[in-house]
C-alpha positions as CSV (number, residue, x, y, z in Angstrom):
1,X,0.0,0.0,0.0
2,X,1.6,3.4,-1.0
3,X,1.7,5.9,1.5
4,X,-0.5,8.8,2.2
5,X,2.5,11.2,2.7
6,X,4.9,11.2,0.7
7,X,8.0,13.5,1.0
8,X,11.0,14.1,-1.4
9,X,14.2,15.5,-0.3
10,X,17.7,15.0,1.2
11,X,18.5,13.5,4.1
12,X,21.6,14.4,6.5
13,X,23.7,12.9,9.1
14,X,24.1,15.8,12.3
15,X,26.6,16.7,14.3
16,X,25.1,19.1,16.7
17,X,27.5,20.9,19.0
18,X,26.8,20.7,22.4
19,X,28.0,22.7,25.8
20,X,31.7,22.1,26.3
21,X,32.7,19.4,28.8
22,X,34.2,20.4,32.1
23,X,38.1,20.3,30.1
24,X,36.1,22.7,27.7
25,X,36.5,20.4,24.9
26,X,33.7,20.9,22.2
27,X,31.0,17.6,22.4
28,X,29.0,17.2,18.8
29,X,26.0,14.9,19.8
30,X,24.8,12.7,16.4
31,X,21.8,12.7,15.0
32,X,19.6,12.9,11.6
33,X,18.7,16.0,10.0
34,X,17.2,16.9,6.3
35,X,14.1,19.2,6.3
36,X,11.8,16.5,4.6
37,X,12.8,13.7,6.4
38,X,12.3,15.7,9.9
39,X,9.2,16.3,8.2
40,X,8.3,12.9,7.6
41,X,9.1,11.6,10.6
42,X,7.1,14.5,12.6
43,X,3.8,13.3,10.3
44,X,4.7,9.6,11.1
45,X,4.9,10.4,15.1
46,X,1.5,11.7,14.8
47,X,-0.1,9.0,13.3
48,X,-0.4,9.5,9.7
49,X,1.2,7.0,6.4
50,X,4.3,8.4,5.5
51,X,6.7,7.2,2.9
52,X,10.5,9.1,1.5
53,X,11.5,9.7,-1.8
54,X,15.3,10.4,-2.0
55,X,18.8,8.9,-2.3
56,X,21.7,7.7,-0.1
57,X,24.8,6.4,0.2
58,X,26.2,3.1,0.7
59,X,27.8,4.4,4.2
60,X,27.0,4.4,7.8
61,X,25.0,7.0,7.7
62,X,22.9,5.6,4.8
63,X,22.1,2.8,6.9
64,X,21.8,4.3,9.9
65,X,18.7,6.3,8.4
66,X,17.5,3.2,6.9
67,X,17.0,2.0,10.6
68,X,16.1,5.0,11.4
69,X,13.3,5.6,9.2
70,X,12.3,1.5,9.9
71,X,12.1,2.8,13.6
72,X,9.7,5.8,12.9
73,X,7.5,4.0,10.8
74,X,8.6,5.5,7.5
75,X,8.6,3.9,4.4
76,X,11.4,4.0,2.5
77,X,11.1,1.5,0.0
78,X,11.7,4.6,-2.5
79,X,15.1,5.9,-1.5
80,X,17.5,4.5,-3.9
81,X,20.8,3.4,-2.2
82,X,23.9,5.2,-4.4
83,X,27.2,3.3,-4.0
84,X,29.3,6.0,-5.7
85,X,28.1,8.9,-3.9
86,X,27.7,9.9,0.2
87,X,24.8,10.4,2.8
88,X,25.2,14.3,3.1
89,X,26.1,15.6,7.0
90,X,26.0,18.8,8.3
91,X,27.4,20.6,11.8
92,X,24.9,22.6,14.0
93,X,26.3,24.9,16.4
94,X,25.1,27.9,18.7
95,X,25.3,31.1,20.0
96,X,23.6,33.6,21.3
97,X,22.0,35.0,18.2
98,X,20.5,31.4,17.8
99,X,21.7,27.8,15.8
100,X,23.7,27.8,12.8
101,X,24.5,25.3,9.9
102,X,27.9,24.2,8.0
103,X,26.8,22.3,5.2
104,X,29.1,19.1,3.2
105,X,26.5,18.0,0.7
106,X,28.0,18.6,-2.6
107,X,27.9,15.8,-4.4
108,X,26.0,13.4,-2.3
109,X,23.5,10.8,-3.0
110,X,20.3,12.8,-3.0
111,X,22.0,15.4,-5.0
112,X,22.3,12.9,-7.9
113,X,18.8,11.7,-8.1
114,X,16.9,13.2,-10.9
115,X,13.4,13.0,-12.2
116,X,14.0,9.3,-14.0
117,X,14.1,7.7,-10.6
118,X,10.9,8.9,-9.0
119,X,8.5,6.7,-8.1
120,X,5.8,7.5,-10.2
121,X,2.9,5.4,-9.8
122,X,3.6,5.9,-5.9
123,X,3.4,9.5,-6.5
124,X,0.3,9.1,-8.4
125,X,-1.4,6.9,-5.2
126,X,-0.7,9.4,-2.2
127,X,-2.8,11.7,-1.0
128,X,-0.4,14.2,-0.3
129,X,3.6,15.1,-1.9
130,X,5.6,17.4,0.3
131,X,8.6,19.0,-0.8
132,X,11.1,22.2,-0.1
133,X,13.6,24.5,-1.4
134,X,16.2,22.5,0.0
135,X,14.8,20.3,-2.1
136,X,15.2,21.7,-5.3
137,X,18.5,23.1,-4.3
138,X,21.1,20.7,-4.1
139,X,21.3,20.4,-7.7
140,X,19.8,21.0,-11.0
141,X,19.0,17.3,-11.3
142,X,16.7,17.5,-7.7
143,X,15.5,20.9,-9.2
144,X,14.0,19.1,-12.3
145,X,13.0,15.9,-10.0
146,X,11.0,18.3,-8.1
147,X,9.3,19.8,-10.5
148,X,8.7,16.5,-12.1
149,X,7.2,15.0,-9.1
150,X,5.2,18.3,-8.9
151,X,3.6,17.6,-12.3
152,X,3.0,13.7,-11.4
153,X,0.9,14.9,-8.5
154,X,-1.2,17.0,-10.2
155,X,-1.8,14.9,-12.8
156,X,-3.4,12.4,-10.6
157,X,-5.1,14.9,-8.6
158,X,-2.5,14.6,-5.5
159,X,-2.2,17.4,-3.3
160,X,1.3,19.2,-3.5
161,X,2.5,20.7,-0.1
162,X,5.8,23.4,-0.3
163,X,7.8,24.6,2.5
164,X,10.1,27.4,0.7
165,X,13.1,26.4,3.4
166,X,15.6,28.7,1.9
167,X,19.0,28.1,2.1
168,X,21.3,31.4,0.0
169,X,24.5,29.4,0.3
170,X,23.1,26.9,-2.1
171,X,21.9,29.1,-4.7
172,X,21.7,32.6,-5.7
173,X,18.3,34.6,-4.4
174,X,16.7,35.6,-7.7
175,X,17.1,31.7,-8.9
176,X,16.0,30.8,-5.2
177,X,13.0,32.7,-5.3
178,X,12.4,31.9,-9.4
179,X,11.9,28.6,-8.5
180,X,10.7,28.1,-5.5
181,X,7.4,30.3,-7.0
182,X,7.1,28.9,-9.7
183,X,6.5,25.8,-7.4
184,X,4.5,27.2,-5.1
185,X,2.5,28.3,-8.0
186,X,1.4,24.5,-8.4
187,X,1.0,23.8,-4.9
188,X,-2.0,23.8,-3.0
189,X,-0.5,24.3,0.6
190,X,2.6,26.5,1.0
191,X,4.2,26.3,3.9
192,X,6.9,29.4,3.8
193,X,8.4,30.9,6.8
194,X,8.3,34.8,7.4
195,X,12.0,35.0,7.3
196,X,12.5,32.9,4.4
197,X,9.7,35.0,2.8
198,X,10.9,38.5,3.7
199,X,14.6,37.3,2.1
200,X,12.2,35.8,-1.2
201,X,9.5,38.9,-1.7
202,X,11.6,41.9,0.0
203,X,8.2,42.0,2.7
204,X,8.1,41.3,6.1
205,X,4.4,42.3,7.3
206,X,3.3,38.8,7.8
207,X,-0.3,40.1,5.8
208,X,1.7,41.2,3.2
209,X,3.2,38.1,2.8
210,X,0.2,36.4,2.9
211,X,-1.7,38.2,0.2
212,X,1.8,37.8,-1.9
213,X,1.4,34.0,-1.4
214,X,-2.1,33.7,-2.2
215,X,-1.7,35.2,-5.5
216,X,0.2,31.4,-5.8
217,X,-1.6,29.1,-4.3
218,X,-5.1,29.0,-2.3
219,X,-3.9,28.0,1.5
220,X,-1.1,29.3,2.9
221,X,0.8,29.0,6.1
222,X,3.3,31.4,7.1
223,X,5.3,29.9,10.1
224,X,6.3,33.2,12.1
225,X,8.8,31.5,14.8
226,X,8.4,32.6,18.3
227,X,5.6,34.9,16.6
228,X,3.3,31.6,16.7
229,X,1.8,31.3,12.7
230,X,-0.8,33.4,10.6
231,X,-3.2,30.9,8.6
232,X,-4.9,32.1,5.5
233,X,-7.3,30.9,2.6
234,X,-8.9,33.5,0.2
235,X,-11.9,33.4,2.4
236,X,-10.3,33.5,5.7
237,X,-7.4,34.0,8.1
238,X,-6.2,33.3,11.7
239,X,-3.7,34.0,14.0
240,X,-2.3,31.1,16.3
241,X,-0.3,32.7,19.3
242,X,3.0,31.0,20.2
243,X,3.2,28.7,23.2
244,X,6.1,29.4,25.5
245,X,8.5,26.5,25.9
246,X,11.9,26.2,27.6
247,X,13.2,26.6,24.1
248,X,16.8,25.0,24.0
249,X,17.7,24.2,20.4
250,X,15.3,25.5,17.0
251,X,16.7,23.1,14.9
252,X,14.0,21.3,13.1
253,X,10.7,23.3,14.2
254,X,9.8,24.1,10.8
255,X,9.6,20.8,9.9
256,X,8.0,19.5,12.7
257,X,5.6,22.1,12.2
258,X,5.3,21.2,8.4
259,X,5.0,17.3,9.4
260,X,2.1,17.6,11.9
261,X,0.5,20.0,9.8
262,X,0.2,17.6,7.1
263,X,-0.4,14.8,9.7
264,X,-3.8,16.5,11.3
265,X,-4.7,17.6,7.7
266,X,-4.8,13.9,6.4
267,X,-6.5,13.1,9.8
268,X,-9.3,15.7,8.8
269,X,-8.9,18.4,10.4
270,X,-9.3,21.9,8.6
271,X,-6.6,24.0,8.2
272,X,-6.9,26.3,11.1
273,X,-7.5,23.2,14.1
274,X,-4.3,21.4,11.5
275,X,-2.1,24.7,12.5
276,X,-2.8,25.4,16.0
277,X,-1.7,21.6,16.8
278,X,1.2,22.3,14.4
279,X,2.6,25.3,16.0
280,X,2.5,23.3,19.8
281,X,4.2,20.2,18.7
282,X,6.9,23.0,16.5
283,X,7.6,24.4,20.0
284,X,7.6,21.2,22.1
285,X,10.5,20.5,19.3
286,X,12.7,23.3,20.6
287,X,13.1,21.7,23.8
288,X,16.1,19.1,23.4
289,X,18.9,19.0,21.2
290,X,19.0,17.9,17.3
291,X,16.6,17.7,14.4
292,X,14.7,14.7,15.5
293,X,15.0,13.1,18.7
294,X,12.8,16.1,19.9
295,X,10.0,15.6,17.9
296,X,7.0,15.4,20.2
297,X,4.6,12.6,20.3
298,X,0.4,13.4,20.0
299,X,0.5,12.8,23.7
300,X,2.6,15.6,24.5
301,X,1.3,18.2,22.4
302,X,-2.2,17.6,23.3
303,X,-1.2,18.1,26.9
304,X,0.3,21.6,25.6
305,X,-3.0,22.2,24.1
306,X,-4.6,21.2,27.1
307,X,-6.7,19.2,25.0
Protein backbone atom coordinates (compact mmCIF):
# COMPACT_ATOMS: atom_id res chain seq x y z
CA UNK A 1 0.00 0.00 0.00
CA UNK A 2 1.56 3.39 -1.02
CA UNK A 3 1.71 5.89 1.47
CA UNK A 4 -0.53 8.83 2.23
CA UNK A 5 2.45 11.16 2.66
CA UNK A 6 4.93 11.17 0.68
CA UNK A 7 8.05 13.52 1.03
CA UNK A 8 11.00 14.09 -1.40
CA UNK A 9 14.21 15.52 -0.30
CA UNK A 10 17.72 15.02 1.17
CA UNK A 11 18.53 13.46 4.10
CA UNK A 12 21.62 14.44 6.53
CA UNK A 13 23.71 12.94 9.09
CA UNK A 14 24.08 15.84 12.30
CA UNK A 15 26.59 16.73 14.31
CA UNK A 16 25.12 19.09 16.69
CA UNK A 17 27.52 20.92 19.04
CA UNK A 18 26.79 20.69 22.41
CA UNK A 19 28.00 22.75 25.84
CA UNK A 20 31.68 22.07 26.32
CA UNK A 21 32.75 19.45 28.81
CA UNK A 22 34.23 20.40 32.08
CA UNK A 23 38.15 20.30 30.15
CA UNK A 24 36.12 22.70 27.72
CA UNK A 25 36.54 20.41 24.90
CA UNK A 26 33.70 20.93 22.17
CA UNK A 27 31.03 17.61 22.43
CA UNK A 28 28.98 17.23 18.76
CA UNK A 29 25.96 14.85 19.83
CA UNK A 30 24.78 12.71 16.43
CA UNK A 31 21.77 12.73 15.03
CA UNK A 32 19.65 12.92 11.64
CA UNK A 33 18.67 16.00 10.00
CA UNK A 34 17.18 16.92 6.30
CA UNK A 35 14.10 19.24 6.32
CA UNK A 36 11.78 16.50 4.62
CA UNK A 37 12.81 13.67 6.40
CA UNK A 38 12.26 15.70 9.89
CA UNK A 39 9.19 16.25 8.22
CA UNK A 40 8.34 12.87 7.62
CA UNK A 41 9.13 11.64 10.63
CA UNK A 42 7.11 14.51 12.62
CA UNK A 43 3.80 13.28 10.26
CA UNK A 44 4.67 9.59 11.10
CA UNK A 45 4.94 10.42 15.08
CA UNK A 46 1.50 11.74 14.78
CA UNK A 47 -0.09 9.02 13.25
CA UNK A 48 -0.38 9.49 9.68
CA UNK A 49 1.17 6.98 6.43
CA UNK A 50 4.31 8.45 5.52
CA UNK A 51 6.68 7.17 2.89
CA UNK A 52 10.52 9.06 1.52
CA UNK A 53 11.55 9.69 -1.79
CA UNK A 54 15.32 10.37 -1.99
CA UNK A 55 18.84 8.91 -2.33
CA UNK A 56 21.68 7.75 -0.06
CA UNK A 57 24.80 6.38 0.18
CA UNK A 58 26.21 3.05 0.75
CA UNK A 59 27.82 4.38 4.24
CA UNK A 60 26.97 4.37 7.76
CA UNK A 61 24.98 6.99 7.73
CA UNK A 62 22.85 5.58 4.80
CA UNK A 63 22.14 2.85 6.88
CA UNK A 64 21.78 4.32 9.93
CA UNK A 65 18.67 6.35 8.42
CA UNK A 66 17.47 3.24 6.91
CA UNK A 67 16.98 2.04 10.62
CA UNK A 68 16.09 4.95 11.38
CA UNK A 69 13.31 5.62 9.24
CA UNK A 70 12.28 1.50 9.90
CA UNK A 71 12.12 2.84 13.62
CA UNK A 72 9.68 5.83 12.93
CA UNK A 73 7.54 3.98 10.77
CA UNK A 74 8.59 5.48 7.48
CA UNK A 75 8.56 3.86 4.42
CA UNK A 76 11.41 4.05 2.53
CA UNK A 77 11.07 1.49 -0.04
CA UNK A 78 11.68 4.61 -2.46
CA UNK A 79 15.12 5.94 -1.46
CA UNK A 80 17.48 4.53 -3.88
CA UNK A 81 20.85 3.43 -2.23
CA UNK A 82 23.88 5.23 -4.35
CA UNK A 83 27.21 3.31 -3.97
CA UNK A 84 29.31 5.96 -5.72
CA UNK A 85 28.08 8.90 -3.89
CA UNK A 86 27.72 9.88 0.16
CA UNK A 87 24.82 10.37 2.76
CA UNK A 88 25.17 14.31 3.15
CA UNK A 89 26.10 15.61 6.96
CA UNK A 90 25.95 18.76 8.31
CA UNK A 91 27.42 20.56 11.76
CA UNK A 92 24.86 22.59 14.03
CA UNK A 93 26.35 24.93 16.36
CA UNK A 94 25.14 27.94 18.72
CA UNK A 95 25.29 31.10 20.01
CA UNK A 96 23.65 33.64 21.34
CA UNK A 97 22.02 34.97 18.17
CA UNK A 98 20.54 31.37 17.80
CA UNK A 99 21.71 27.82 15.78
CA UNK A 100 23.72 27.84 12.83
CA UNK A 101 24.50 25.33 9.87
CA UNK A 102 27.86 24.22 8.01
CA UNK A 103 26.77 22.34 5.24
CA UNK A 104 29.05 19.10 3.20
CA UNK A 105 26.55 18.03 0.75
CA UNK A 106 28.00 18.59 -2.60
CA UNK A 107 27.86 15.81 -4.44
CA UNK A 108 26.02 13.40 -2.27
CA UNK A 109 23.52 10.82 -3.01
CA UNK A 110 20.32 12.77 -2.96
CA UNK A 111 21.98 15.42 -4.97
CA UNK A 112 22.33 12.86 -7.93
CA UNK A 113 18.82 11.67 -8.13
CA UNK A 114 16.86 13.21 -10.89
CA UNK A 115 13.42 12.98 -12.23
CA UNK A 116 14.02 9.29 -14.01
CA UNK A 117 14.12 7.68 -10.63
CA UNK A 118 10.95 8.86 -9.04
CA UNK A 119 8.54 6.71 -8.06
CA UNK A 120 5.76 7.51 -10.22
CA UNK A 121 2.90 5.39 -9.80
CA UNK A 122 3.60 5.87 -5.89
CA UNK A 123 3.42 9.47 -6.50
CA UNK A 124 0.32 9.14 -8.35
CA UNK A 125 -1.36 6.86 -5.17
CA UNK A 126 -0.66 9.37 -2.16
CA UNK A 127 -2.83 11.66 -1.00
CA UNK A 128 -0.36 14.23 -0.26
CA UNK A 129 3.58 15.13 -1.88
CA UNK A 130 5.58 17.43 0.28
CA UNK A 131 8.59 18.98 -0.76
CA UNK A 132 11.10 22.16 -0.12
CA UNK A 133 13.57 24.47 -1.44
CA UNK A 134 16.21 22.53 0.00
CA UNK A 135 14.77 20.27 -2.09
CA UNK A 136 15.24 21.66 -5.27
CA UNK A 137 18.47 23.09 -4.27
CA UNK A 138 21.06 20.72 -4.14
CA UNK A 139 21.33 20.36 -7.69
CA UNK A 140 19.83 21.03 -10.99
CA UNK A 141 19.02 17.32 -11.34
CA UNK A 142 16.72 17.47 -7.74
CA UNK A 143 15.54 20.88 -9.24
CA UNK A 144 14.02 19.08 -12.29
CA UNK A 145 13.04 15.88 -10.00
CA UNK A 146 10.97 18.28 -8.08
CA UNK A 147 9.32 19.80 -10.46
CA UNK A 148 8.67 16.55 -12.06
CA UNK A 149 7.23 14.98 -9.08
CA UNK A 150 5.19 18.32 -8.95
CA UNK A 151 3.59 17.56 -12.28
CA UNK A 152 3.01 13.69 -11.36
CA UNK A 153 0.85 14.88 -8.49
CA UNK A 154 -1.15 17.04 -10.21
CA UNK A 155 -1.79 14.89 -12.84
CA UNK A 156 -3.38 12.38 -10.59
CA UNK A 157 -5.14 14.86 -8.59
CA UNK A 158 -2.51 14.60 -5.51
CA UNK A 159 -2.21 17.42 -3.28
CA UNK A 160 1.31 19.17 -3.50
CA UNK A 161 2.46 20.73 -0.10
CA UNK A 162 5.77 23.36 -0.29
CA UNK A 163 7.79 24.64 2.53
CA UNK A 164 10.14 27.39 0.70
CA UNK A 165 13.08 26.40 3.37
CA UNK A 166 15.56 28.66 1.94
CA UNK A 167 18.96 28.14 2.09
CA UNK A 168 21.32 31.39 0.02
CA UNK A 169 24.49 29.40 0.26
CA UNK A 170 23.06 26.89 -2.10
CA UNK A 171 21.89 29.15 -4.66
CA UNK A 172 21.69 32.56 -5.73
CA UNK A 173 18.29 34.61 -4.45
CA UNK A 174 16.73 35.57 -7.71
CA UNK A 175 17.06 31.73 -8.87
CA UNK A 176 16.03 30.83 -5.21
CA UNK A 177 12.96 32.73 -5.26
CA UNK A 178 12.41 31.95 -9.42
CA UNK A 179 11.91 28.58 -8.53
CA UNK A 180 10.69 28.09 -5.51
CA UNK A 181 7.38 30.29 -6.95
CA UNK A 182 7.06 28.93 -9.74
CA UNK A 183 6.54 25.84 -7.38
CA UNK A 184 4.48 27.17 -5.11
CA UNK A 185 2.53 28.27 -7.98
CA UNK A 186 1.40 24.49 -8.43
CA UNK A 187 0.99 23.75 -4.93
CA UNK A 188 -1.99 23.85 -3.01
CA UNK A 189 -0.49 24.27 0.58
CA UNK A 190 2.63 26.50 0.98
CA UNK A 191 4.16 26.32 3.93
CA UNK A 192 6.86 29.41 3.83
CA UNK A 193 8.36 30.93 6.84
CA UNK A 194 8.33 34.85 7.42
CA UNK A 195 11.97 34.97 7.35
CA UNK A 196 12.50 32.90 4.45
CA UNK A 197 9.66 34.97 2.77
CA UNK A 198 10.86 38.52 3.67
CA UNK A 199 14.58 37.27 2.12
CA UNK A 200 12.24 35.82 -1.18
CA UNK A 201 9.50 38.90 -1.69
CA UNK A 202 11.56 41.90 0.01
CA UNK A 203 8.16 42.03 2.68
CA UNK A 204 8.13 41.33 6.12
CA UNK A 205 4.43 42.29 7.30
CA UNK A 206 3.34 38.76 7.77
CA UNK A 207 -0.31 40.09 5.77
CA UNK A 208 1.66 41.19 3.15
CA UNK A 209 3.24 38.08 2.79
CA UNK A 210 0.15 36.37 2.91
CA UNK A 211 -1.68 38.20 0.22
CA UNK A 212 1.85 37.80 -1.88
CA UNK A 213 1.44 34.02 -1.44
CA UNK A 214 -2.14 33.66 -2.23
CA UNK A 215 -1.75 35.20 -5.45
CA UNK A 216 0.21 31.43 -5.84
CA UNK A 217 -1.56 29.06 -4.26
CA UNK A 218 -5.09 29.01 -2.33
CA UNK A 219 -3.87 27.96 1.55
CA UNK A 220 -1.07 29.27 2.95
CA UNK A 221 0.82 29.00 6.11
CA UNK A 222 3.27 31.39 7.14
CA UNK A 223 5.34 29.91 10.09
CA UNK A 224 6.29 33.20 12.07
CA UNK A 225 8.79 31.48 14.76
CA UNK A 226 8.40 32.59 18.28
CA UNK A 227 5.64 34.93 16.65
CA UNK A 228 3.30 31.64 16.66
CA UNK A 229 1.77 31.25 12.69
CA UNK A 230 -0.84 33.39 10.55
CA UNK A 231 -3.16 30.94 8.61
CA UNK A 232 -4.91 32.05 5.54
CA UNK A 233 -7.32 30.91 2.60
CA UNK A 234 -8.91 33.50 0.17
CA UNK A 235 -11.91 33.38 2.35
CA UNK A 236 -10.33 33.55 5.66
CA UNK A 237 -7.38 34.05 8.09
CA UNK A 238 -6.19 33.25 11.71
CA UNK A 239 -3.65 33.97 14.02
CA UNK A 240 -2.32 31.06 16.33
CA UNK A 241 -0.32 32.73 19.25
CA UNK A 242 3.00 31.04 20.17
CA UNK A 243 3.25 28.68 23.20
CA UNK A 244 6.09 29.41 25.55
CA UNK A 245 8.48 26.51 25.89
CA UNK A 246 11.85 26.18 27.62
CA UNK A 247 13.24 26.62 24.07
CA UNK A 248 16.80 25.04 24.02
CA UNK A 249 17.71 24.16 20.38
CA UNK A 250 15.33 25.52 16.97
CA UNK A 251 16.75 23.09 14.91
CA UNK A 252 13.98 21.30 13.06
CA UNK A 253 10.75 23.28 14.18
CA UNK A 254 9.81 24.06 10.77
CA UNK A 255 9.56 20.79 9.91
CA UNK A 256 7.96 19.47 12.73
CA UNK A 257 5.56 22.12 12.18
CA UNK A 258 5.29 21.25 8.37
CA UNK A 259 5.03 17.32 9.40
CA UNK A 260 2.05 17.62 11.88
CA UNK A 261 0.47 19.98 9.76
CA UNK A 262 0.23 17.61 7.08
CA UNK A 263 -0.42 14.81 9.70
CA UNK A 264 -3.76 16.55 11.29
CA UNK A 265 -4.69 17.63 7.72
CA UNK A 266 -4.79 13.93 6.39
CA UNK A 267 -6.53 13.05 9.78
CA UNK A 268 -9.33 15.68 8.76
CA UNK A 269 -8.90 18.36 10.43
CA UNK A 270 -9.29 21.87 8.56
CA UNK A 271 -6.57 23.99 8.21
CA UNK A 272 -6.86 26.25 11.07
CA UNK A 273 -7.53 23.17 14.15
CA UNK A 274 -4.27 21.40 11.55
CA UNK A 275 -2.06 24.72 12.47
CA UNK A 276 -2.81 25.37 16.03
CA UNK A 277 -1.73 21.56 16.81
CA UNK A 278 1.21 22.31 14.42
CA UNK A 279 2.59 25.25 15.97
CA UNK A 280 2.45 23.29 19.78
CA UNK A 281 4.15 20.16 18.70
CA UNK A 282 6.92 23.04 16.53
CA UNK A 283 7.58 24.37 20.02
CA UNK A 284 7.60 21.25 22.10
CA UNK A 285 10.48 20.49 19.34
CA UNK A 286 12.67 23.32 20.58
CA UNK A 287 13.05 21.74 23.77
CA UNK A 288 16.12 19.05 23.45
CA UNK A 289 18.89 18.99 21.23
CA UNK A 290 18.98 17.89 17.29
CA UNK A 291 16.58 17.70 14.43
CA UNK A 292 14.73 14.69 15.47
CA UNK A 293 15.05 13.06 18.70
CA UNK A 294 12.78 16.10 19.93
CA UNK A 295 9.95 15.55 17.92
CA UNK A 296 6.97 15.42 20.20
CA UNK A 297 4.65 12.57 20.27
CA UNK A 298 0.42 13.42 19.95
CA UNK A 299 0.50 12.82 23.75
CA UNK A 300 2.58 15.56 24.48
CA UNK A 301 1.25 18.23 22.39
CA UNK A 302 -2.22 17.57 23.27
CA UNK A 303 -1.21 18.08 26.86
CA UNK A 304 0.26 21.58 25.60
CA UNK A 305 -3.01 22.24 24.10
CA UNK A 306 -4.62 21.20 27.13
CA UNK A 307 -6.68 19.19 25.04
Amino acid sequence: MTPELLCLGEPMLELNRQPPDAEGRALYLEGFGGDSSNAAIAAARQGASVGYISAIGEDPAGRAFRALWSEEGVDHRFVRTDPAAPTGLYLVTHDASGHHFAFFRSGSAASRMGPEELPAEAIASARILHLSGISQAISNAACDAGFRAIELARAAGVRVSYDTNLRLRLWPAARAAAVIHAAIAQADIALPSLEDATALTGLSEPDAVVDFYLRLCPLVVLKCGAAGALVATREARHRITAHRVRSLDATGAGDTFCGAFLARTLAGDDPFTAARYANAAAALATTGYGAVAPIPRPDAVRALLGA
